[in-house]
N, C-alpha and C positions, 0 to 999 in steps of 0.2 A: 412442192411443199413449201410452205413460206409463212410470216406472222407476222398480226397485228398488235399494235403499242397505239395503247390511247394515252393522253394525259389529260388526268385532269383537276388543275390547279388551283386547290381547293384547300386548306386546312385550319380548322378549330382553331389553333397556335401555333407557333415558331418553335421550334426542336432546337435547343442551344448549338446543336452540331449539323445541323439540316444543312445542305446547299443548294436542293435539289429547287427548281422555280414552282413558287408557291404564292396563294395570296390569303391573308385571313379574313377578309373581307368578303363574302358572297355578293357583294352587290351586282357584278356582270354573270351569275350563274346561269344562267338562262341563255344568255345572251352566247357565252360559250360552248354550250351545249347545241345551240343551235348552230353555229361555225362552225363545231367539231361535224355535224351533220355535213353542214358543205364541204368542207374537204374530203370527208371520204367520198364524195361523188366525186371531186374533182382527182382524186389521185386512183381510181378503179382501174387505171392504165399501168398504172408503178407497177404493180408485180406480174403484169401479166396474165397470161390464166392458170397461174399457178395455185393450187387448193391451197386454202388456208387452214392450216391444222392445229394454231394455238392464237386466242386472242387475250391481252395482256393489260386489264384496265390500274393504271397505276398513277403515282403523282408525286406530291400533294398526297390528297384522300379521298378515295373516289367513295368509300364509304359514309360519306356525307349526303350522295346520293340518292334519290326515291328507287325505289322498286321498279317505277315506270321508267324514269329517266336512262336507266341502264336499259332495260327491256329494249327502247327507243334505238340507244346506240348498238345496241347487238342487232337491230331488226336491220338498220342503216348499213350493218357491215353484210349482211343477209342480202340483202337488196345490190349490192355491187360488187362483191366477192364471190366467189364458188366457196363456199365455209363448207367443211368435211363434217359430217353428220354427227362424227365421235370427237370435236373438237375439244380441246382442252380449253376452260374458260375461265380465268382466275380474276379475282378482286380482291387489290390491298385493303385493305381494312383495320380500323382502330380499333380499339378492344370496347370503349366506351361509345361507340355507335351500334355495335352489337349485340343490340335486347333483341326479346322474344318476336317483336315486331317487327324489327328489319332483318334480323337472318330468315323470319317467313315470308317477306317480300321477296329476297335475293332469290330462296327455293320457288320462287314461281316464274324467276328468269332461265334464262338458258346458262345463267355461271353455274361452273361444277369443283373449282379450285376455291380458297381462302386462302391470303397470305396475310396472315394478322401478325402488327406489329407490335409485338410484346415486349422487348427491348430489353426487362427486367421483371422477374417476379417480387421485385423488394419498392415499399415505397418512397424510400429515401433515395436509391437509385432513378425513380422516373422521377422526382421533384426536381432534381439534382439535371437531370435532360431537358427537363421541360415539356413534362411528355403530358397527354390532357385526362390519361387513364389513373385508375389504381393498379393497384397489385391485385386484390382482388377483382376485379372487371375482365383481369387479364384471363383469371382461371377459369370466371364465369361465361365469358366470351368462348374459348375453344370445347369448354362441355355444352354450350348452347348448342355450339354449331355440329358437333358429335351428337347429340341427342335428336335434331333435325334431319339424320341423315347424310351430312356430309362427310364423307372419309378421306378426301383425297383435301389436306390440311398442310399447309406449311405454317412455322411461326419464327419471326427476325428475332436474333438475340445479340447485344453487341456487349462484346469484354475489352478490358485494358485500359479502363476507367480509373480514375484514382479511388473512388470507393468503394468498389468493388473487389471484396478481398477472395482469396481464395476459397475459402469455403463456400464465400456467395453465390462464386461462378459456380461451383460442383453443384451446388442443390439447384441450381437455376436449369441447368444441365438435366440432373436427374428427375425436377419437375416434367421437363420435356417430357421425359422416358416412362415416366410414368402416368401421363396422361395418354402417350401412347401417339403421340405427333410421328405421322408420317415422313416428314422434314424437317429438317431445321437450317435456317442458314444462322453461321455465327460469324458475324463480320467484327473485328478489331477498330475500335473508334479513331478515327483520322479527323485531325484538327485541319479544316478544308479555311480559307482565307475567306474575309468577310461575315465567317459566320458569329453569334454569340461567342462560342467558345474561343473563338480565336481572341476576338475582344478581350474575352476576360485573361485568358490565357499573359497575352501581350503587356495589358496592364497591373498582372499580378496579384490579380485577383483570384485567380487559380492554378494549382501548381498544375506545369507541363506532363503532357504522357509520359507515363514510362514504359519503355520499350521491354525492359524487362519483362515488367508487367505482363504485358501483352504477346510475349514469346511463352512465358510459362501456361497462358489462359488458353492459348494454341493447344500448344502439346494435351492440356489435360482437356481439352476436346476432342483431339482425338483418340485418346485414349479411351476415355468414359462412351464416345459415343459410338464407337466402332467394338467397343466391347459389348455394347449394349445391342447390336446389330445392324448397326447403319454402316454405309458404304462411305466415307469418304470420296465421292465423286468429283468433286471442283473446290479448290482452297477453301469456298467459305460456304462449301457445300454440304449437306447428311440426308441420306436417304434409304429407309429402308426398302425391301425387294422391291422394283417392279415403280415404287413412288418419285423418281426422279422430275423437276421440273422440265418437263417437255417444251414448254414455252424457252426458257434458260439453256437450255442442251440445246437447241437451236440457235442462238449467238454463239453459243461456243464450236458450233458445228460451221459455222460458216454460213448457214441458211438465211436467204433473206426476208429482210422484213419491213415494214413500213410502220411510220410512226405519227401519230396525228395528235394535233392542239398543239400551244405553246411550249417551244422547249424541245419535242419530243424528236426524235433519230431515226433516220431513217437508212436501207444498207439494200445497194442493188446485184452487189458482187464488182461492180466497176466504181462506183463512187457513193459517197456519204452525202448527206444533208443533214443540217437541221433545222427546224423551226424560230421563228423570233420568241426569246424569252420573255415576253411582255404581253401580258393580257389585252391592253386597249389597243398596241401596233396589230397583235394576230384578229381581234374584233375587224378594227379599220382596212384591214387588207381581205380578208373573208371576206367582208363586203361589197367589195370591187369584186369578189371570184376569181380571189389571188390569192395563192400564198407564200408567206413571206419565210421564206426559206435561204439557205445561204448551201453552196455544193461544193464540195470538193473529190476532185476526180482523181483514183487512187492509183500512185505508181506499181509496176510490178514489184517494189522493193516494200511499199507501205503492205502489199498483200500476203507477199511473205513475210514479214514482221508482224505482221496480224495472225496469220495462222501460228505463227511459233508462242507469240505468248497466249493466245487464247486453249492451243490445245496443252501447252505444258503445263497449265494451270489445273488441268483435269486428270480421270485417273487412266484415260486413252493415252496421253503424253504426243510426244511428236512422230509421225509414225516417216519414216524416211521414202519408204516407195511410194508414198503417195504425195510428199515433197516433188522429186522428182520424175513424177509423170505430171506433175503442175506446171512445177516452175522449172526444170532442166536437172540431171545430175548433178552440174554443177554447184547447185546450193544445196548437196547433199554434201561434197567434200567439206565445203565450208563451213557448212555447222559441224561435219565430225572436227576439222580441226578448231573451231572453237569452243567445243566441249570437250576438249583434253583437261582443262583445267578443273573444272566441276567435278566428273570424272575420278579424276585422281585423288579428289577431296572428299568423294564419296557422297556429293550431293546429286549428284542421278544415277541411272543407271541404264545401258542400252541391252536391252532382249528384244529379239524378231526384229530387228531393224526399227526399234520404236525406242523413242530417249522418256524417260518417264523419271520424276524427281521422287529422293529416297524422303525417308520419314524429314532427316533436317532441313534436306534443300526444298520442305514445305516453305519452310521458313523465310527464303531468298527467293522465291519466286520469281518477282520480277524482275530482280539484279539478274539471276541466270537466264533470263532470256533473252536482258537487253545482252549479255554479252554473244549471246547467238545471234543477232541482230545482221541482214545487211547493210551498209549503207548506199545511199544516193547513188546511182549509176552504178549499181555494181556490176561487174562483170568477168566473164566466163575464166 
């Protein structure tokens, strides 16, 4: 079992907070679509003949896309993978690409997921982003695609904005719930360097995050949306019965996957790659029947540091027998003794031999894992 990551580096505008590799420009559209085609032939060896059970077309906006053009790359993945017949097939998508016309295109492809990027149901929140949709586009985009038949819908929501007040986020929230979204992810806005916002940020042009902010918008997500019946599965996770991101549950599961176009990550269980972030360098080397990738090969220390924060993040948490019949007993001792302190503080809690973090230690996440951390050579 294993998955595919396409990218493709494409977008309308600039998202003041965006880091991800993106071009507003379509002029090479073609041109990368047809590279993204050569690579997946050239890498049909990466995962071996392992089924592919989730493919993940993401970017950028791949919803800028034809009908055909996706068809294409699903056929290409068809053509050199063993793809599972019950694949899970998802496309990000903007709310303002999703008229009547292209969510009928998409139902004539083999994608069965939507992950629309709705950010905000207020329009002075997307202006404020620089987002290309309305508020309205956003509602009428997830009823289009509900009226088409599609059920298995996720939609992006980001809190801890400075205009974002509290009541915004509740009804933002309770729209979800009441349109009846199988998912949601709510991710906390992170001021990432080089982007707009950092700019404005820097120059004072806009006041800094506030963490506060964004610890209260927490909490009353999980509140609102696990009373509403979703699961809190992963930090910036919600899903109701049975709708979990299968594509997503697979990074977090460890499962590997392979990543194509510019930018995009790859993971074989022994080492990483990535892509060159540059449209004309990934062109130029495509074209030789190369690609320009960069590897690094993962120590036993970077795999267990990888397993601890990715499963503590979730509502599995760290399960200890399965630590060590991995990596040895011995980094079972040592995360119990560095999770005395957490512990004690009542940000996790150990049942069945599994560390799983309490409602606050949502909050600390990543602090608590690097403190479970090994370091470089460590040993027995």
């Amino acid at each position: 079992m294993a998955g595919i990551y396409i990218h493709i580096p494409f977008c309308k505008k600039a998202c003041h907070y965006c880091d991800f590799h993106f071009s507003t420009s379509l002029q090479y559209k073609q041109e990368i679509l047809e590279a993204i085609g050569k690579e997946i032939k050239l890498q049909k060896n990466y995962l071996g003949q392992q089924i592919i059970n989730t493919i993940y077309i993401g970017g950028g906006t791949p919803s800028v896309l034809s009908g055909s053009d996706l068809s294409k790359i699903i056929a290409s993945i068809q053509e050199n993978f063993n793809l599972a017949p019950d694949a899970e097939i998802t496309i990000e998508a903007n709310p303002d690409d999703l008229n009547n016309q292209k969510i009928k295109e998409i139902k004539q492809t083999a994608i069965n997921r939507f992950s629309i990027g709705v950010q905000s149901f207020f329009d002075n929140d997307l202006k404020w982003m620089n987002r290309a949709h309305q508020a309205t586009e956003a509602e009428a985009a997830i009823k289009r695609a509900q009226d088409n038949g599609f059920t298995n819908i996720n939609i992006d929501l980001i809190y801890g904005f400075p205009l974002l007040s509290q009541q915004k986020w509740e009804t933002n929230l309770q729209k979800a719930i009441n349109y009846q979204v199988p998912h949601i992810s709510a991710y906390a806005l992170t001021v990432e360097p080089k982007t707009a916002l950092a700019a404005f940020i820097n120059t004072q042009k806009q006041a800094p995050i506030n963490d506060e902010q964004s610890t209260k918008h927490f909490l009353i997500s999980m509140d609102t949306l696990c009373q509403a019946g979703y699961k809190h599965y992963e930090i910036s996770n919600f899903s109701l019965l049975g709708m979990q991101s299968r594509h997503n549950t697979n990074y977090w599961k460890g499962v590997h996957y392979l990543g194509i176009g510019p930018s995009a990550h790859s993971y074989n269980g022994y080492s990483r790659q990535w892509n060159l972030a540059n449209n004309v360098g990934y062109l130029s080397a495509l074209a030789k029947h190369q690609i320009p990738h960069t590897i690094e090969q993962l120590t036993t220390e970077n795999l267990i540091n990888e397993f601890i924060m990715i499963n503590l993040r979730t509502h599995r948490g760290i399960n200890l027998d399965t630590i060590g019949a991995t990596f040895g007993t011995h980094v079972i001792q040592h995360i119990l003794n560095q999770a005395q302190v957490p512990l004690d503080k009542g940000l996790i809690q150990i049942n069945n031999n599994t560390i799983t973090l309490s409602r606050t230690g949502k909050l600390y996440a990543d602090a608590i894992a690097a403190d479970l951390f090994v370091e470089e050579n460590f040993k027995r």
